[in-house]
C-alpha positions in Angstrom: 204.5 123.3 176.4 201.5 121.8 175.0 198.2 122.7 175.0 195.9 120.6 176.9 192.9 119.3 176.2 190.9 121.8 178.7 193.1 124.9 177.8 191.8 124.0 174.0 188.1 123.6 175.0 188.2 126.9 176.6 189.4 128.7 173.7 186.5 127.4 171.8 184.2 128.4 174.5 185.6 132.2 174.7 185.6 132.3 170.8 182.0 130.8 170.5 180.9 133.3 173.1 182.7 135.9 171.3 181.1 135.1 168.0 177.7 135.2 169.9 178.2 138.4 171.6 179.0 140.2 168.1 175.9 138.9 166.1 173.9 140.2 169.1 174.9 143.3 168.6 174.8 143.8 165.0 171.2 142.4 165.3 170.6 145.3 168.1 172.2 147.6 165.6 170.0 146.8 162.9 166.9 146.7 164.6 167.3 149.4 167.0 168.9 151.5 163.5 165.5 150.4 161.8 163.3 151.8 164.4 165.6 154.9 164.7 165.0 155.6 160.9 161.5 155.0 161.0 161.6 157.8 163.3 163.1 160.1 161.2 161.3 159.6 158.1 158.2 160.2 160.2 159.7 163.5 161.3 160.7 164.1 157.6 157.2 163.4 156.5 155.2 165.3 159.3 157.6 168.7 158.0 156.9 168.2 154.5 152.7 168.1 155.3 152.8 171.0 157.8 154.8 172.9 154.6 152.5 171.6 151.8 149.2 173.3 153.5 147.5 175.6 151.8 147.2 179.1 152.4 143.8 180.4 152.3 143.3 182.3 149.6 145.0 179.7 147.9 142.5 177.3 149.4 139.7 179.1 147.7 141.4 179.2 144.4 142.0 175.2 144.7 138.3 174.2 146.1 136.1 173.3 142.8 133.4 175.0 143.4 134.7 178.6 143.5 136.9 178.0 140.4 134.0 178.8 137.6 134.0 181.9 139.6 138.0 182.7 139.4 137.4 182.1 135.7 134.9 184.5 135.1 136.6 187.0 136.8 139.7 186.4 135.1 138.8 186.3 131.5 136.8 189.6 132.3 140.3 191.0 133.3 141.6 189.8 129.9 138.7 191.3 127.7 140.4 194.4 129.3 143.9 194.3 128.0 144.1 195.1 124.3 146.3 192.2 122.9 146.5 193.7 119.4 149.6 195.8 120.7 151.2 194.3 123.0 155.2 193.3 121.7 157.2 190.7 122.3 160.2 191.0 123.7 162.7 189.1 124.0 164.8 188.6 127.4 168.7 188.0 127.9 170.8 185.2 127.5 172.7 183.1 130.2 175.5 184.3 128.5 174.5 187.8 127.6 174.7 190.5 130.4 171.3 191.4 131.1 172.0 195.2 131.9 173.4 195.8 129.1 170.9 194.0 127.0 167.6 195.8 129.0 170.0 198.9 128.1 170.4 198.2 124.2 166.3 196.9 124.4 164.7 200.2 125.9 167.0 202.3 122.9 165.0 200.0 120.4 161.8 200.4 122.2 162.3 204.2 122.1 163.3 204.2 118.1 160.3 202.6 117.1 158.1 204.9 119.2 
């Protein structure tokens, strides 16, 4: 049996209508996806600022006009320590175990005592 004309017509109509129907929704999905990730950048970004603020006695540490002041007092707590005998010492290797080095380190320390 053939098609007919109006059996044809309405096969074009259901897959036009079809066609339509599915760009609708992909432009739903990528506006309401836009607005959706909008929202959860702001989230992202409203987390990261309440994290970021400063503590504060940080706060006075950071404001400019306290800072000559932090200075000072710091450089007077370095004309206290005696730098001329202080040692260096070096610390352990990723590949070195660490125990065992702080172990072979304090020996050395106590030789040259």
């Amino acid at each position: 049996m053939l098609p007919t004309e109006g059996h044809v017509a309405d096969n074009r109509s259901h897959v036009q209508l079809k066609d339509t129907a599915e760009k609708q929704n992909s432009q739903l999905l990528v506006v309401g996806g836009s607005f959706g990730l909008r929202e959860f950048a702001q989230i992202r970004y409203d987390a990261q600022k309440i994290r970021k603020r400063l503590d504060p006695s940080l706060a006075a540490k950071v404001n400019e006009k306290k800072q000559s002041v932090i200075l000072e007092e710091e450089y007077e707590k370095l004309k206290e320590i005696n730098l001329d005998e202080w040692k260096n010492i070096r610390g352990p290797r990723p590949w070195e175990d660490s125990k065992e080095y702080q172990k072979q380190q304090h020996r050395n320390l106590s030789k040259t005592d």
